[in-house]
C-alpha positions in Angstrom: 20.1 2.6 -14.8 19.9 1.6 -11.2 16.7 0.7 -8.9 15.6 3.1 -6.5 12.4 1.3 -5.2 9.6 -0.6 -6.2 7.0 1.9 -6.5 3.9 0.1 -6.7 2.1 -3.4 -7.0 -0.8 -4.1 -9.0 -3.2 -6.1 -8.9 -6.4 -7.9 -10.7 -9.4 -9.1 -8.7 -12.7 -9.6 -9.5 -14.3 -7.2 -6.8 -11.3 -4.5 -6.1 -13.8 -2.4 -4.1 -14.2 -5.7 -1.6 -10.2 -6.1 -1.9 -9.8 -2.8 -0.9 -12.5 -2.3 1.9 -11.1 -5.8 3.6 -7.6 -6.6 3.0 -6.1 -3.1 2.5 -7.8 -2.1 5.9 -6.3 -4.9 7.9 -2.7 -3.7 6.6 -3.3 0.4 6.6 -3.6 1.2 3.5 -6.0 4.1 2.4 -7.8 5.4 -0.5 -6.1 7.6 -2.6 -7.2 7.7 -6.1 -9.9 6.0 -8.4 -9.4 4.2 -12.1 -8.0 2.2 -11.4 -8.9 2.1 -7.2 -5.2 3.1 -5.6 -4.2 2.8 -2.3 -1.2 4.2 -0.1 0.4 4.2 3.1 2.4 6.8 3.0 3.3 10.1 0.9 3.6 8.5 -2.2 0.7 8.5 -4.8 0.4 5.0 -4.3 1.7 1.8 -3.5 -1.3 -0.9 -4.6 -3.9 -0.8 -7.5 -6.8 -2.5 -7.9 -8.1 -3.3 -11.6 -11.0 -5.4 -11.9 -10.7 -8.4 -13.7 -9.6 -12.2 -13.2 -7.3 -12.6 -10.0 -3.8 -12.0 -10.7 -0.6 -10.1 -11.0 -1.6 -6.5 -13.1 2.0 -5.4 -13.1 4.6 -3.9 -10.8 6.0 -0.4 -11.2 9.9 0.4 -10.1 11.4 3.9 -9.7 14.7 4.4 -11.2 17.3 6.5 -11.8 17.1 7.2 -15.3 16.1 5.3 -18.6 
């Protein structure tokens, strides 16, 4: 198996809408799904979620070659 990328980040936070609205607008990210609230900045699907819950690390997502 080797690591092609890391494909996304996820995060917790309390109010993901507010996260999104403020922070991800300030780095250009955009809207590009809901459940959880994903956003991208490129061609990808996505490259940040936004679960709501306690402030935190979610997970992180990494594309690889094979399993």
């Amino acid at each position: 198996m080797s690591l092609l990328r890391l494909a996304h980040v996820a995060l917790s936070s309390p109010d993901p809408e507010r996260l999104a609205a403020g922070d991800g607008a300030q780095i250009g990210l955009v809207a590009s799904g809901e459940e959880p609230l994903r956003l991208t900045t490129d061609t990808y699907s996505h490259c940040l979620e936004l679960h709501e819950g306690p402030a935190g690390l979610h997970h992180l997502a990494f594309e690889v070659t094979d399993v």
